[in-house]
C-alpha positions as CSV (number, residue, x, y, z in Angstrom):
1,X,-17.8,-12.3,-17.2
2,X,-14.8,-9.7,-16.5
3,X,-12.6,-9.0,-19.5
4,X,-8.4,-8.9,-18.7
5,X,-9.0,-5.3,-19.0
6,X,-12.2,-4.9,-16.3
7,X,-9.6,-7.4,-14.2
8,X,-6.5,-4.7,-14.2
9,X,-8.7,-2.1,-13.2
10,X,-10.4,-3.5,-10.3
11,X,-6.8,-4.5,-9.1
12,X,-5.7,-0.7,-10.1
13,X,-8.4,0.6,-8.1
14,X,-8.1,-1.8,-5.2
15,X,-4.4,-0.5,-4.6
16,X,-5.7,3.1,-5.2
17,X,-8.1,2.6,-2.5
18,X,-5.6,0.9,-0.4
19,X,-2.8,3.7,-1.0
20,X,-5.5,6.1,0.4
21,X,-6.3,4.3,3.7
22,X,-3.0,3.6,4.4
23,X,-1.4,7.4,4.3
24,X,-4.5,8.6,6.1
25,X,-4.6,6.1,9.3
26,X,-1.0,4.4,9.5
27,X,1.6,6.6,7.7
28,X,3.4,8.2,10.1
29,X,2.4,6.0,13.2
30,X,4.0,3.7,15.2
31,X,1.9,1.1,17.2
32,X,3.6,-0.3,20.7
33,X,2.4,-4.4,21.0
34,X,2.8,-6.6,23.9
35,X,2.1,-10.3,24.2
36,X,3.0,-11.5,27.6
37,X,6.6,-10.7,28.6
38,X,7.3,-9.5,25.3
39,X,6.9,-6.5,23.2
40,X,7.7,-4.7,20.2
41,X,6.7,-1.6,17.9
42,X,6.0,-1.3,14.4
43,X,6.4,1.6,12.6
44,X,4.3,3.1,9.3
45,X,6.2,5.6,6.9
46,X,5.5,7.0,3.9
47,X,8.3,5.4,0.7
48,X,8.2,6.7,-2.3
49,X,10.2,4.3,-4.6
50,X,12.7,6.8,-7.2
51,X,13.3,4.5,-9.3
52,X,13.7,4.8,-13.3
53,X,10.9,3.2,-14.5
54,X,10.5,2.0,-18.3
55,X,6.7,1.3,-18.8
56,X,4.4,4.3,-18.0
57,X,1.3,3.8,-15.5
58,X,-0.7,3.3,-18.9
59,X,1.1,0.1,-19.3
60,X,0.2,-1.9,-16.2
């Protein structure tokens, strides 16, 4: 059974591995959809949050 510690680090690398695929195939694009009549694009950009943050990464 996974200890609250093995838990936090799957999640941890989960959003690593996420963070990765993300700024290599969507980052930067912008996809054109149509349905019908209708259409609309979505955009992917890169955000990097400044905010002051208390707790260091070690925390989480």
């Amino acid at each position: 059974m996974a200890t609250k510690t093995d838990k936090k680090n799957a999640i941890r690398k989960d959003i690593i591995d996420s963070v990765g695929v993300y700024s290599q195939n969507l980052a930067g694009k912008a996809f054109m959809y149509v349905y019908g009549e209708e259409f609309f694009e979505v955009s992917f950009f890169y955000y990097i949050n400044k905010c002051k943050c208390t707790k260091n990464s070690n925390g989480y």
